[in-house]
MMTF fields as JSON, N, C-alpha, C and O atoms, coordinates in Angstrom:
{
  "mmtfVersion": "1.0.0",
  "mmtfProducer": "UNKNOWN",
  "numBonds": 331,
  "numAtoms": 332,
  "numGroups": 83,
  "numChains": 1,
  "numModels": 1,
  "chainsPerModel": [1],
  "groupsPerChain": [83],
  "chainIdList": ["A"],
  "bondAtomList": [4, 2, 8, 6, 12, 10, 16, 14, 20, 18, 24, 22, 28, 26, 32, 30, 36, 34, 40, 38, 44, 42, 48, 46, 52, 50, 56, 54, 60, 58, 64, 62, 68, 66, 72, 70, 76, 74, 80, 78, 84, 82, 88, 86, 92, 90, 96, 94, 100, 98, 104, 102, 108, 106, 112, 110, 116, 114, 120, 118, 124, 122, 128, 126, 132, 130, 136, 134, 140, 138, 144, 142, 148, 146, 152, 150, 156, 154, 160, 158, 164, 162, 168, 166, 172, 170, 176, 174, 180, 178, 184, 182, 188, 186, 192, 190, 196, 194, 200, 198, 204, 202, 208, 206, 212, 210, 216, 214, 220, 218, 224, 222, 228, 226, 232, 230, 236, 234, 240, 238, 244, 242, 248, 246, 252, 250, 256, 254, 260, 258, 264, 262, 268, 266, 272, 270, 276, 274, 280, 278, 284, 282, 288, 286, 292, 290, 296, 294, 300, 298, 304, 302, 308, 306, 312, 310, 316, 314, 320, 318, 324, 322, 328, 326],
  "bondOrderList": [1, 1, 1, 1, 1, 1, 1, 1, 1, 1, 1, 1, 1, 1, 1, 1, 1, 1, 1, 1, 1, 1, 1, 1, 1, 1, 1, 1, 1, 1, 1, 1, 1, 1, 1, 1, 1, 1, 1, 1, 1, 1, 1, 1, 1, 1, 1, 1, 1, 1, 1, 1, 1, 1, 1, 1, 1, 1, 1, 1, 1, 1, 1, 1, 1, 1, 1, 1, 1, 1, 1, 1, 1, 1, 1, 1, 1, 1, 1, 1, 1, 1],
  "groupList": [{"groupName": "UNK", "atomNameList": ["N", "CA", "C", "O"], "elementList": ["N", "C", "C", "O"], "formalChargeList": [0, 0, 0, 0], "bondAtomList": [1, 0, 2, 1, 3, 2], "bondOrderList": [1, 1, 2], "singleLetterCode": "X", "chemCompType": "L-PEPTIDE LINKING"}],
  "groupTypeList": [0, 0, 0, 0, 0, 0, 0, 0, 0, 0, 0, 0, 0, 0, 0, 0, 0, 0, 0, 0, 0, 0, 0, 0, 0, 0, 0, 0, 0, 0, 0, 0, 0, 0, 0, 0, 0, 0, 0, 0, 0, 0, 0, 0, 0, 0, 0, 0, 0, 0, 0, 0, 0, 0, 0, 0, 0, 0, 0, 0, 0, 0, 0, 0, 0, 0, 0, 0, 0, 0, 0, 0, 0, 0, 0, 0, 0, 0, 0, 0, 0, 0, 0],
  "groupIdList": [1, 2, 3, 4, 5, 6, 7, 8, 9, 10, 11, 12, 13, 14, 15, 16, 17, 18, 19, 20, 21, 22, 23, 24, 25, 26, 27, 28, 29, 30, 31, 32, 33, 34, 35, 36, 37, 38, 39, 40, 41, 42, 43, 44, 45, 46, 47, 48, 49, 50, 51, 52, 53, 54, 55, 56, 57, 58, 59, 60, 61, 62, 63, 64, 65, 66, 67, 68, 69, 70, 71, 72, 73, 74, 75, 76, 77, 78, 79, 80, 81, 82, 83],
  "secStructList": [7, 7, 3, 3, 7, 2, 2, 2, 2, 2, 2, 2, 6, 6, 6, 6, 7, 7, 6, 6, 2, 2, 2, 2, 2, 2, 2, 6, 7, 1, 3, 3, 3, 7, 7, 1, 1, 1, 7, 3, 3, 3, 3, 3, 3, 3, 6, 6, 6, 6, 1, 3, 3, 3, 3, 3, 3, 3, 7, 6, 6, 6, 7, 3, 3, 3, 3, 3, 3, 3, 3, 2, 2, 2, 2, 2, 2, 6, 1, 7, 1, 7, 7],
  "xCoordList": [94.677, 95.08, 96.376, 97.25, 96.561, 97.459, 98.726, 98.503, 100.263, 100.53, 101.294, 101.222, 102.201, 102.897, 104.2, 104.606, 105.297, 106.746, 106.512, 105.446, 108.05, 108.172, 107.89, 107.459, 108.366, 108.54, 106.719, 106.02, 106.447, 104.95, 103.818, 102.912, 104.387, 103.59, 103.92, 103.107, 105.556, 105.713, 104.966, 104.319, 105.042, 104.3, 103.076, 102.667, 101.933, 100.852, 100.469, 99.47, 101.383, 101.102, 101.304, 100.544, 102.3, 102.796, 101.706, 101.524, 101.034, 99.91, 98.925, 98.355, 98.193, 97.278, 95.764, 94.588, 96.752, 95.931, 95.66, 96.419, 94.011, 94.015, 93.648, 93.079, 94.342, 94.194, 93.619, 94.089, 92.244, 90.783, 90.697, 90.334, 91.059, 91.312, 91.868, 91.388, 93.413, 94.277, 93.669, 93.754, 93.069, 92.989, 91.818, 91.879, 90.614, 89.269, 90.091, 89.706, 91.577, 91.929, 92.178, 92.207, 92.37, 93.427, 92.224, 92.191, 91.12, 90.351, 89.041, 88.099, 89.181, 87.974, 88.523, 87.81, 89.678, 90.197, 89.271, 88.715, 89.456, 88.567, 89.855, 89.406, 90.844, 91.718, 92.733, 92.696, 93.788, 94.637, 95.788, 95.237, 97.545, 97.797, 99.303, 99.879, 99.514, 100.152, 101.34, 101.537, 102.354, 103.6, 104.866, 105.626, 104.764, 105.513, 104.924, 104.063, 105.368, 104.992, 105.214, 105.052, 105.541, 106.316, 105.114, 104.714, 104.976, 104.343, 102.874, 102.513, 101.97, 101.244, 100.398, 100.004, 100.128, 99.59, 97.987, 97.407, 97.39, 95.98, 95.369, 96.08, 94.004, 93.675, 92.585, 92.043, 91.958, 90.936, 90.454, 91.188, 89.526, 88.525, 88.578, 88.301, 88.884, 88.849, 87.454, 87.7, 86.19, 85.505, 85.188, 84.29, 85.838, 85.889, 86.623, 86.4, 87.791, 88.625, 89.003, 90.026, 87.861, 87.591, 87.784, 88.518, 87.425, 87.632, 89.045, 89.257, 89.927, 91.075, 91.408, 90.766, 92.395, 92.854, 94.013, 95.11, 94.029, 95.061, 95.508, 94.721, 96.35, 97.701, 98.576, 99.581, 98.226, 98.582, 99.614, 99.218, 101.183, 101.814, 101.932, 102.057, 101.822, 101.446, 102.722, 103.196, 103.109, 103.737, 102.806, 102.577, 102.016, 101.412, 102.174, 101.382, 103.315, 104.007, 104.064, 104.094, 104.121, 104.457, 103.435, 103.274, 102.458, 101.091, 101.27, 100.409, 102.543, 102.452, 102.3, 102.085, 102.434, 102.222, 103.226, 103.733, 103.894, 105.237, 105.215, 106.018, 103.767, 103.744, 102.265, 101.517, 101.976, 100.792, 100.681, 100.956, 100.168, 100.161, 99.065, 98.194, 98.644, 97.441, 97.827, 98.541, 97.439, 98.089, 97.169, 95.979, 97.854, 97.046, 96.899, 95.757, 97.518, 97.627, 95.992, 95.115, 96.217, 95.313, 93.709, 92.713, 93.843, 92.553, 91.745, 90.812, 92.229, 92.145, 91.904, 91.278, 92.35, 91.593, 90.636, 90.165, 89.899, 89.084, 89.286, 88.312, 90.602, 91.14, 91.423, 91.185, 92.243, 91.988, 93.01, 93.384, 94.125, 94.937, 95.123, 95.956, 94.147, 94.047, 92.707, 92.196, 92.279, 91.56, 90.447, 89.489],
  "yCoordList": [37.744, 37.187, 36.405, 36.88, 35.241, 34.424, 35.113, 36.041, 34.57, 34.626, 33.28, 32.311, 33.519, 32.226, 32.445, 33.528, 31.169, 31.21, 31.146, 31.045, 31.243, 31.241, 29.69, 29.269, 28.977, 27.384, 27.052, 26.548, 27.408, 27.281, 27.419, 26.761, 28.449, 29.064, 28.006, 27.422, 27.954, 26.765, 25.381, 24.94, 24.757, 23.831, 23.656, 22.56, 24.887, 24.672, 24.572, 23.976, 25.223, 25.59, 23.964, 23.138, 23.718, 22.715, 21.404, 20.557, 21.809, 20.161, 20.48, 19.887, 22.103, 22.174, 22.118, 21.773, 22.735, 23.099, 24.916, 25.777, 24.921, 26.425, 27.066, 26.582, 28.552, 29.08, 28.756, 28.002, 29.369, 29.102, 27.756, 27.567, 26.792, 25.397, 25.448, 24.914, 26.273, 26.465, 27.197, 26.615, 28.394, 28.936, 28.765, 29.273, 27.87, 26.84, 25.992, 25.769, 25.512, 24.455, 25.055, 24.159, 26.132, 27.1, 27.28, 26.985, 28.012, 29.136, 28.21, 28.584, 26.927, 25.497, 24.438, 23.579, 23.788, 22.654, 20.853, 20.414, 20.702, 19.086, 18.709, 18.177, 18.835, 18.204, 19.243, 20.143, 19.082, 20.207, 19.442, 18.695, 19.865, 19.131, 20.423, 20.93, 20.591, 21.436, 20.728, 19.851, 21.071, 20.424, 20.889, 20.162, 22.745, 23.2, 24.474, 24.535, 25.966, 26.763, 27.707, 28.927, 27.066, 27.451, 26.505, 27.005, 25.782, 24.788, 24.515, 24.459, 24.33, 23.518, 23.276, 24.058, 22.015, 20.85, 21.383, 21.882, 21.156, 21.279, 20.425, 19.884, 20.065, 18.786, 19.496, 20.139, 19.363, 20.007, 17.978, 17.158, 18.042, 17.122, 18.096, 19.283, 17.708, 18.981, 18.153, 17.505, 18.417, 17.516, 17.856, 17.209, 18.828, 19.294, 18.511, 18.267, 17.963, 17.457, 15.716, 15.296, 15.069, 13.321, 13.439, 12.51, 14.174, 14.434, 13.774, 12.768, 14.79, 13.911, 14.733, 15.747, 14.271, 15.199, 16.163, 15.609, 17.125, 18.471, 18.74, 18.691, 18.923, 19.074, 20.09, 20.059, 21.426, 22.345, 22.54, 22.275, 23.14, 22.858, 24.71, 25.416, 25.15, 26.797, 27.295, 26.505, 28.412, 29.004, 29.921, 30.946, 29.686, 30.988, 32.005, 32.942, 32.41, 33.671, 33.99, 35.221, 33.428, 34.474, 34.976, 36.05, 33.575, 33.6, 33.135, 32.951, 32.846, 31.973, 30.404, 29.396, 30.506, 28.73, 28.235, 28.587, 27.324, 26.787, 25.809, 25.85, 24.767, 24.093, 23.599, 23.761, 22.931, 21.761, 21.171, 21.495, 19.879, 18.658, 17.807, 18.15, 16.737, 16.01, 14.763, 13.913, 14.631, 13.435, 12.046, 11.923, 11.087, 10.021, 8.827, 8.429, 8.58, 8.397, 8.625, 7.881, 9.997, 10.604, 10.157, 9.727, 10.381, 10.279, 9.065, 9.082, 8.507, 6.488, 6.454, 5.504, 7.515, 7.71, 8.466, 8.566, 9.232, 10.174, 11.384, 12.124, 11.917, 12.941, 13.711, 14.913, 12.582, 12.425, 12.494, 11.353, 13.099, 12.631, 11.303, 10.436, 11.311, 9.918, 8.923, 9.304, 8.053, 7.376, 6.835, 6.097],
  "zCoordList": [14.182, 12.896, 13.067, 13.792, 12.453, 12.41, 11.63, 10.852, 11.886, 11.149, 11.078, 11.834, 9.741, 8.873, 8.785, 8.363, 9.278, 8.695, 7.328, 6.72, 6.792, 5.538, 4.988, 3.914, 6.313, 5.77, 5.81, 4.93, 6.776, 6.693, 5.287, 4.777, 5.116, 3.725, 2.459, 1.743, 2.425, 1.326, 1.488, 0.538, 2.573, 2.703, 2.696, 2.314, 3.201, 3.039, 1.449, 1.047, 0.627, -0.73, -0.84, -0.334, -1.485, -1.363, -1.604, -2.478, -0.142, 0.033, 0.423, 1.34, -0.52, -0.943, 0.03, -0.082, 1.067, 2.438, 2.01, 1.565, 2.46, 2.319, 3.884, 4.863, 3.571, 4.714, 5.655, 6.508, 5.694, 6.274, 6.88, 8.041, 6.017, 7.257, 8.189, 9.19, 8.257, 8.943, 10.147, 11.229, 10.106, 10.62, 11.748, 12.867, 11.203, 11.735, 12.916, 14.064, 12.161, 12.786, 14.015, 14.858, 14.514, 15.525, 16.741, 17.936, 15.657, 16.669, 17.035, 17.733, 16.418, 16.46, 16.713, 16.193, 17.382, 16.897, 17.712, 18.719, 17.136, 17.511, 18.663, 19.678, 18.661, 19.546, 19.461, 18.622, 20.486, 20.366, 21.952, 22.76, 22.134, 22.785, 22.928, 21.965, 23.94, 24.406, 24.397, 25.238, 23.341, 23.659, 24.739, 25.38, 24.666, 25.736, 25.507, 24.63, 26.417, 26.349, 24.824, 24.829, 23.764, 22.977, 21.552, 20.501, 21.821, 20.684, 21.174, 22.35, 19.87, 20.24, 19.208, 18.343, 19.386, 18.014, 17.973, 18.938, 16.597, 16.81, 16.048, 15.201, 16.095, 14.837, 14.681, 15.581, 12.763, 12.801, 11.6, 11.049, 11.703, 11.122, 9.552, 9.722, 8.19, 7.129, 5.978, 4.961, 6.492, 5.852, 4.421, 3.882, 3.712, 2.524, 1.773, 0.587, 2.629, 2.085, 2.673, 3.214, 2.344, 2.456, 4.127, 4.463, 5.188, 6.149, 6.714, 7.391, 6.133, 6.487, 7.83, 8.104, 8.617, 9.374, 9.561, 9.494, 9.72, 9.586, 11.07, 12.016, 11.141, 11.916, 11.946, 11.236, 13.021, 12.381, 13.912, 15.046, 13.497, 14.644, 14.557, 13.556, 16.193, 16.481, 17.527, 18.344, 17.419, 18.377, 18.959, 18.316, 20.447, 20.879, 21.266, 21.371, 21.561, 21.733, 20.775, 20.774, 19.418, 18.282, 17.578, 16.999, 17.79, 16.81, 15.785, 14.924, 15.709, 14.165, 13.643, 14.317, 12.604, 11.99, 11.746, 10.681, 12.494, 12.172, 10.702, 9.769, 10.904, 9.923, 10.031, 10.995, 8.794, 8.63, 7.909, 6.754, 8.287, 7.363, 7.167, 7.966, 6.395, 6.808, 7.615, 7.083, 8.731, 9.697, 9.055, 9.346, 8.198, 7.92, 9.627, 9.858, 10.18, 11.542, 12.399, 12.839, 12.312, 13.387, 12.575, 13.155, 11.312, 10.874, 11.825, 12.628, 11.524, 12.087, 13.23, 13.7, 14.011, 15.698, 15.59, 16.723, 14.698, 14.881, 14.778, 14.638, 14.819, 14.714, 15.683, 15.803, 16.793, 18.392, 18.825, 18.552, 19.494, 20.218, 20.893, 20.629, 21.857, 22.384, 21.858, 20.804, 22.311, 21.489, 22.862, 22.627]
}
Protein backbone atom coordinates (compact mmCIF):
# COMPACT_ATOMS: atom_id res chain seq x y z
CA UNK A 1 0.00 0.00 0.00
CA UNK A 2 1.08 3.39 -0.94
CA UNK A 3 1.50 5.99 1.08
CA UNK A 4 0.99 10.02 0.78
CA UNK A 5 2.86 13.31 1.99
CA UNK A 6 0.85 15.77 3.38
CA UNK A 7 1.67 18.03 0.33
CA UNK A 8 0.70 15.17 -1.82
CA UNK A 9 -2.74 14.66 -0.48
CA UNK A 10 -3.48 18.51 -0.80
CA UNK A 11 -2.67 18.50 -4.24
CA UNK A 12 -4.19 15.50 -5.42
CA UNK A 13 -7.41 16.94 -3.80
CA UNK A 14 -6.79 19.99 -5.17
CA UNK A 15 -6.73 18.74 -9.07
CA UNK A 16 -9.11 16.28 -8.59
CA UNK A 17 -6.97 13.25 -9.19
CA UNK A 18 -8.41 10.15 -7.42
CA UNK A 19 -6.56 7.69 -5.59
CA UNK A 20 -6.91 4.59 -7.67
CA UNK A 21 -5.38 6.52 -10.65
CA UNK A 22 -2.58 7.19 -8.54
CA UNK A 23 -2.06 4.15 -7.49
CA UNK A 24 -2.71 2.21 -11.40
CA UNK A 25 -0.22 4.86 -12.18
CA UNK A 26 2.58 3.15 -9.73
CA UNK A 27 1.81 -0.63 -9.89
CA UNK A 28 0.86 -0.18 -14.11
CA UNK A 29 2.67 2.71 -15.38
CA UNK A 30 2.79 3.25 -19.31
CA UNK A 31 6.20 4.95 -18.78
CA UNK A 32 8.13 5.48 -15.75
CA UNK A 33 11.91 7.12 -15.45
CA UNK A 34 14.21 6.71 -12.62
CA UNK A 35 15.40 10.00 -11.50
CA UNK A 36 17.82 8.82 -8.60
CA UNK A 37 17.68 6.22 -6.04
CA UNK A 38 15.36 8.35 -4.12
CA UNK A 39 12.71 9.52 -6.92
CA UNK A 40 10.93 8.29 -9.51
CA UNK A 41 8.50 9.66 -12.16
CA UNK A 42 5.62 7.50 -13.47
CA UNK A 43 3.06 8.21 -16.36
CA UNK A 44 -0.19 6.61 -16.39
CA UNK A 45 -2.51 7.31 -19.72
CA UNK A 46 -5.99 8.40 -17.24
CA UNK A 47 -8.59 7.50 -19.96
CA UNK A 48 -11.46 8.36 -17.64
CA UNK A 49 -10.27 11.46 -17.64
CA UNK A 50 -9.99 12.84 -21.68
CA UNK A 51 -6.92 10.52 -21.45
CA UNK A 52 -4.86 13.02 -20.14
CA UNK A 53 -1.64 12.18 -18.70
CA UNK A 54 -0.73 11.81 -14.87
CA UNK A 55 2.52 12.21 -13.44
CA UNK A 56 2.98 10.80 -10.36
CA UNK A 57 6.48 11.68 -8.67
CA UNK A 58 7.43 8.40 -5.96
CA UNK A 59 9.95 7.88 -3.30
CA UNK A 60 10.72 4.01 -3.36
CA UNK A 61 12.44 3.93 0.06
CA UNK A 62 9.60 5.42 1.63
CA UNK A 63 6.76 4.27 -0.57
CA UNK A 64 5.35 7.35 -0.69
CA UNK A 65 3.73 10.00 -3.08
CA UNK A 66 5.61 13.06 -3.14
CA UNK A 67 3.24 14.57 -5.72
CA UNK A 68 0.92 14.42 -8.95
CA UNK A 69 -0.13 16.28 -11.61
CA UNK A 70 -1.66 16.12 -15.12
CA UNK A 71 1.44 16.61 -17.47
CA UNK A 72 -0.22 18.60 -20.50
CA UNK A 73 3.37 18.19 -22.25
CA UNK A 74 3.56 14.51 -21.99
CA UNK A 75 0.06 13.97 -23.23
CA UNK A 76 1.33 15.19 -26.82
CA UNK A 77 4.03 12.44 -26.79
CA UNK A 78 1.79 9.74 -25.91
CA UNK A 79 2.36 9.72 -22.51
CA UNK A 80 6.00 8.85 -23.20
CA UNK A 81 9.02 9.92 -21.84
CA UNK A 82 10.75 9.77 -24.97
CA UNK A 83 9.03 9.87 -28.21
Amino acid sequence: MLSFSKHSLERIEERGIKLEWIEDGVKNPDDFSKVSNMEVHFLKTIHENQDRCLKVVFNPISNMVITAFFDRGLRKRGCNFEV
